[in-house]
C-alpha positions in Angstrom: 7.2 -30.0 -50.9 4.8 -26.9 -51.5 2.2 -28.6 -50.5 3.7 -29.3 -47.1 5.2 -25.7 -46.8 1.4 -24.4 -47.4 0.2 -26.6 -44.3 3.0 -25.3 -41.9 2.1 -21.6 -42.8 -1.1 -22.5 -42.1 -0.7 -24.4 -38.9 1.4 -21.1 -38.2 -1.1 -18.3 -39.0 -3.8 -20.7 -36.6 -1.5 -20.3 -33.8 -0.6 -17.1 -34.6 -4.7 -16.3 -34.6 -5.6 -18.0 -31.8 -2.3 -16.4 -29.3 -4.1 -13.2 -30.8 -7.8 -14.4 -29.6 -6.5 -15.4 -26.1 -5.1 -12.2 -25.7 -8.4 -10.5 -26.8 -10.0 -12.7 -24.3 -8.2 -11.4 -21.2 -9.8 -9.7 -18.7 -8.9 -5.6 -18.6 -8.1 -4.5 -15.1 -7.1 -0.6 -14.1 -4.9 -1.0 -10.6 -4.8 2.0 -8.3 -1.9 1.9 -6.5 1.5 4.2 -4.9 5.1 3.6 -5.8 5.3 1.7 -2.3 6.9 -1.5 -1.0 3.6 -2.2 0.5 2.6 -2.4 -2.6 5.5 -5.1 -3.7 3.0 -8.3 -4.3 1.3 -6.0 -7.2 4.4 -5.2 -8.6 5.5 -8.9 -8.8 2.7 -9.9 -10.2 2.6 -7.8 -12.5 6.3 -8.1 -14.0 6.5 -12.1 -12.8 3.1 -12.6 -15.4 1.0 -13.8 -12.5 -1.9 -11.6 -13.8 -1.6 -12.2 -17.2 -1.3 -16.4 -16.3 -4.9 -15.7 -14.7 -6.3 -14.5 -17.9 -5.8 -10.6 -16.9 -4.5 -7.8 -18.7 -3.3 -5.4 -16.0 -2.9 -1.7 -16.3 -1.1 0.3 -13.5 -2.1 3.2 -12.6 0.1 5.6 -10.2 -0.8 8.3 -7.7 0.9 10.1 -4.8 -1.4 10.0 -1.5 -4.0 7.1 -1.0 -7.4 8.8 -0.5 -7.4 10.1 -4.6 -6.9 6.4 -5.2 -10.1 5.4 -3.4 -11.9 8.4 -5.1 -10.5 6.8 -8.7 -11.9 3.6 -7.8 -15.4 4.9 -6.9 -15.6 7.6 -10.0 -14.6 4.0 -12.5 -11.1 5.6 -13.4 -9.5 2.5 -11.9 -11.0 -1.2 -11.6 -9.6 -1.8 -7.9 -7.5 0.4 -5.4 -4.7 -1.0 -3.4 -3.7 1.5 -0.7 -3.9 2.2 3.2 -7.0 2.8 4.5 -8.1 6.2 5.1 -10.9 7.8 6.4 -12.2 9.2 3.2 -12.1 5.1 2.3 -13.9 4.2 4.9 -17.0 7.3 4.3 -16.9 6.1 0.5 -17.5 2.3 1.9 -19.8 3.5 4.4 -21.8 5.0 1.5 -22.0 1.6 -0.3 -19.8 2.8 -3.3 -16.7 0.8 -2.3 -16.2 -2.7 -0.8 -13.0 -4.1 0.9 -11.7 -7.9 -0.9 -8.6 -8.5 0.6 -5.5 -7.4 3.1 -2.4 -5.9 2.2 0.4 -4.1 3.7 0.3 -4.5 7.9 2.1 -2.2 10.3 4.3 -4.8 12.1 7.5 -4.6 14.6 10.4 -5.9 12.8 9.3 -4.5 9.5 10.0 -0.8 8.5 7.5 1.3 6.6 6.3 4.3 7.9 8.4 6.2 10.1 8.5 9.4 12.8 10.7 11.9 11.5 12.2 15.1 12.8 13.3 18.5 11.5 16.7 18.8 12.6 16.2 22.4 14.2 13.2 20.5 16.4 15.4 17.4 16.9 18.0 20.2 18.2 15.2 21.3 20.6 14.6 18.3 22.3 12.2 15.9 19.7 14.4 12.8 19.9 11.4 10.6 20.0 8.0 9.9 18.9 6.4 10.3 22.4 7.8 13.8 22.3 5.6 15.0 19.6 2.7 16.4 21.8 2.5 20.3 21.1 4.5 19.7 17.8 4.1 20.5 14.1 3.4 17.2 12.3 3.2 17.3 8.2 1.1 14.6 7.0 -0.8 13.8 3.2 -4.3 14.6 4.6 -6.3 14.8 7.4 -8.1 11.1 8.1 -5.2 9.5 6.5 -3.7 6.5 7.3 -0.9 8.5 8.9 -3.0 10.7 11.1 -4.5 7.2 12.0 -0.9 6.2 13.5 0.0 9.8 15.3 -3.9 8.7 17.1 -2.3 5.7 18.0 0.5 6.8 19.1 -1.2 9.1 21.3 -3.5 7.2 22.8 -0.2 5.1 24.0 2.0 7.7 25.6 -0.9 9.5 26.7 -1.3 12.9 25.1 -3.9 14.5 23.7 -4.1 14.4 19.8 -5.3 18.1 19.5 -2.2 19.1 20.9 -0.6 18.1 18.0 -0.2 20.8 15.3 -1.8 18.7 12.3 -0.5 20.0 8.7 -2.4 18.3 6.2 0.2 18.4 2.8 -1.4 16.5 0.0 1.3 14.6 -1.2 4.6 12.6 0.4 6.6 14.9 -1.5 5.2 17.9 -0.1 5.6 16.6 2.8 9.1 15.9 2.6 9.9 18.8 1.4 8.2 21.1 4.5 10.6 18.9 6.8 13.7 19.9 5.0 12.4 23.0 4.7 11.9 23.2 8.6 8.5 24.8 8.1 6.7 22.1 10.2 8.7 19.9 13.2 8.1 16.4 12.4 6.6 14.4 9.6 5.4 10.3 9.4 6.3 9.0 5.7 7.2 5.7 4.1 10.8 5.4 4.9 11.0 5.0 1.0 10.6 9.1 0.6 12.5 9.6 3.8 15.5 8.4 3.2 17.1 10.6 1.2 16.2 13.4 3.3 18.2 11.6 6.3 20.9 10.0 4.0 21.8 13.7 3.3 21.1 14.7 6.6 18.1 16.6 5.9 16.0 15.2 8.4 16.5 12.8 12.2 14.8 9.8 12.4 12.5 9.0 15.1 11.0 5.6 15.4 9.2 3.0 13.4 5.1 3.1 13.3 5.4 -0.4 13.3 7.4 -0.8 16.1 5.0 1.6 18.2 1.5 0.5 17.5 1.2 -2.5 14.9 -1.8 -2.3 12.8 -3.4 -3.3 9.2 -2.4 -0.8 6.9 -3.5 -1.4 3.5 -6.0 -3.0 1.7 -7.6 -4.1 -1.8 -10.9 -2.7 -2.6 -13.1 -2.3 -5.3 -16.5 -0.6 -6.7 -19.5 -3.1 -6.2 -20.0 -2.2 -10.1 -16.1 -4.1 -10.6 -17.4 -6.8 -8.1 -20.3 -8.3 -10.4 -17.7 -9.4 -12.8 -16.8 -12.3 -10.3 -14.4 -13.8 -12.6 -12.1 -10.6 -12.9 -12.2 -10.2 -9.3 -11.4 -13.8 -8.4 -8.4 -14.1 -11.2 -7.0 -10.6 -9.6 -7.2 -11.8 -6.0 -5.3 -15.0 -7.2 -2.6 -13.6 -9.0 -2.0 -11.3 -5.6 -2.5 -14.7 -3.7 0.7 -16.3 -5.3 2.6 -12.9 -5.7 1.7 -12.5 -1.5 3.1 -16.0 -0.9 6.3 -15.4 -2.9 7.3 -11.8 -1.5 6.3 -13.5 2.3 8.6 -16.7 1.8 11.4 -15.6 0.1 11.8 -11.6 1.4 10.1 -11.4 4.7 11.1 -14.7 5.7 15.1 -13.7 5.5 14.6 -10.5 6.7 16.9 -10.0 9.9 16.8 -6.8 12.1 14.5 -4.8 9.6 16.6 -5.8 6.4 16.5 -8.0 3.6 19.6 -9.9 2.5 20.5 -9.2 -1.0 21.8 -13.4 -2.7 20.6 -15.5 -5.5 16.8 -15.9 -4.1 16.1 -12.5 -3.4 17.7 -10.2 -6.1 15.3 -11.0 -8.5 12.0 -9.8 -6.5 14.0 -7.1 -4.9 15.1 -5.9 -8.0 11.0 -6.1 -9.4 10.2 -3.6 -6.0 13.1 -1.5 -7.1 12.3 -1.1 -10.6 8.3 0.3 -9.7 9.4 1.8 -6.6 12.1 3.7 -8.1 14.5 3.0 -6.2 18.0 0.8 -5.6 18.3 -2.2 -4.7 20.3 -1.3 -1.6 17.4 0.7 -0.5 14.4 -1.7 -1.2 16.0 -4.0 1.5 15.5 -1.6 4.4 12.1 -1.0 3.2 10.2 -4.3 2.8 6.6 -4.0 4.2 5.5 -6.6 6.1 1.9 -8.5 4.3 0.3 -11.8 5.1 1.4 -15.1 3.2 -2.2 -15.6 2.7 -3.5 -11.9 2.2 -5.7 -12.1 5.1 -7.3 -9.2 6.3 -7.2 -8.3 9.9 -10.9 -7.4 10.5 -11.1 -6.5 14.2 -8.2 -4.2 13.5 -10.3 -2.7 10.8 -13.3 -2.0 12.7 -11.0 -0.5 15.5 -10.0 1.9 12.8 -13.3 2.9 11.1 -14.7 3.9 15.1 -11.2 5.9 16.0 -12.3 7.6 13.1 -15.7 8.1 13.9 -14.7 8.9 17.6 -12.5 11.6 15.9 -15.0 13.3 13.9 -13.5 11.7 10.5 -15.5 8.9 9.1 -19.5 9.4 9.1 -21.2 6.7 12.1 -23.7 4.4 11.1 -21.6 1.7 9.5 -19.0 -0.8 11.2 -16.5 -3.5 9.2 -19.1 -5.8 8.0 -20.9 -3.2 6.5 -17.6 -2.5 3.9 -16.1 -6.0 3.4 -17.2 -8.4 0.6 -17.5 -11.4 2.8 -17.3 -14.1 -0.3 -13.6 -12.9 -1.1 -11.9 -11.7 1.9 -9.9 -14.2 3.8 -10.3 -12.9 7.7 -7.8 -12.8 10.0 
């Protein structure tokens, strides 16, 4: 009986030694990333195990505009960035110090994410809608950011010019937020995420949906080309997002209906995942689903229309197009 009570502690302490060895074994990977939906496929697959099933341990590291997240990827203090493009993105790739390896978050009609927002003394004045911002005070994160890409965009469509448009470059989304309650700029584009408690509490008019006005590919995953020698890491990451993609695409975006998500047995547990990094309730995450391709595809042409807006503008250094920034053995084009 001892005898046998000896081998099953042994048997144990090899299992026990070997779970320990496996977990040695993993791959270490620092994520850059913002408390976002357009970031929900990290979060899933992060809390689902999708990364750690691919062999990864997974650290997550959050910031509050996108451009310092491209800078931590470049500088080693994170392993890959997953953010909106920016034009400080796009001068560090056309350096050679980044590379793009996959699509995330799009701009797309249908799906709310960034939005046009008024100061209610300026809505009071006459901004109602996003064509009226010519000649206006916009609050933004940063000059070259994704944002400033959209108010480009958008003036391009309605035809005004964007240097009539008061830029105020913020730093942060809260900042942001705060100068529009604060009625010390007109307007302001942020993720409907930080606007809505300013217009739940009245604190701000909404305006329109980027989406809705001038579709485009938002986001992105990108890494150093130091992180992209360790193939393995980078192909287990872009798995894991792969499946986490799929499963925010079928069972969220697919039942959205007029910009919302409905809250049942299938969705609750992945909304409740987007809550729980996102900080914030259920009931809000449904109004606030970004829209990303099933397959993380990456819209190329779009992103090349980008970096020579940019240029055009004065933002991004010339000399460099998409092909120059994308690692062509893991992005899926679109």
């Amino acid at each position: 009986m001892i005898g046998i009570m000896r081998l099953a502690l042994a048997g144990l302490v090899a299992i026990t030694a070997m779970g320990t060895a496996r977990a040695e074994d993993a791959l270490k990977a620092r994520i850059g990333v913002l408390r976002l939906s357009s970031s929900a496929p990290v979060f899933i697959a992060q809390d689902k195990g999708y990364f750690r099933e691919a062999g990864l341990e997974v650290e997550l590291k959050f910031f509050d505009a996108a451009q310092p997240i491209a800078v931590a990827t470049t500088s080693g203090d994170v392993d890959f960035g997953i953010t909106a493009f920016t034009a400080g993105l796009y001068n560090l790739a056309g350096k050679g110090v980044l590379k793009v390896i996959g699509g995330m978050s799009r701009e797309k009609a249908g799906y709310p994410l960034i939005g046009y927002f008024a100061s209610n003394n300026a809505y009071a004045a006459g901004l109602k809608t996003p064509k009226d911002l010519a000649g206006k005070r916009v609050a933004m994160t940063q000059v070259g950011s994704s944002f400033h890409y959209s108010l480009g965009l958008l003036a391009d469509k309605y035809g005004f010019k964007l240097s009539e448009v008061k830029i105020v470059p913020l730093q942060s989304l809260s900042n942001a937020a705060a100068a529009l309650k604060g009625e010390t700029v007109d307007a302001a584009l942020l993720p409907i995420s930080t606007a809505r408690k300013l217009t739940d509490e009245g604190g701000a008019k909404f305006l329109g949906w980027v989406g809705d006005e001038t579709p485009w590919q938002l986001g992105a995953v990108f890494a150093s080309p130091k992180t992209l020698t360790n193939k393995a890491l980078v192909t287990k990451l872009l798995g894991a997002l792969a499946k986490a993609d799929r499963e925010y695409h079928d069972v969220i975006l697919a039942s959205m209906k007029d910009g919302v998500a409905p809250i049942n047995d299938k969705t609750k547990p992945l909304l409740e995942i987007i809550a729980k990094y996102t900080n914030l309730p259920v009931e809000q995450v449904v109004g606030n689903c970004a829209y990303i391709d099933p397959d993380g595809k990456l819209d190329v042409k779009n992103v090349d229309n980008q970096i020579k807006w940019l240029q055009e503008q004065g933002f991004a250094d010339k000399g460099f197009d998409a092909n120059a920034i994308i690692a062509k053995e893991f992005v899926k084009a679109d």
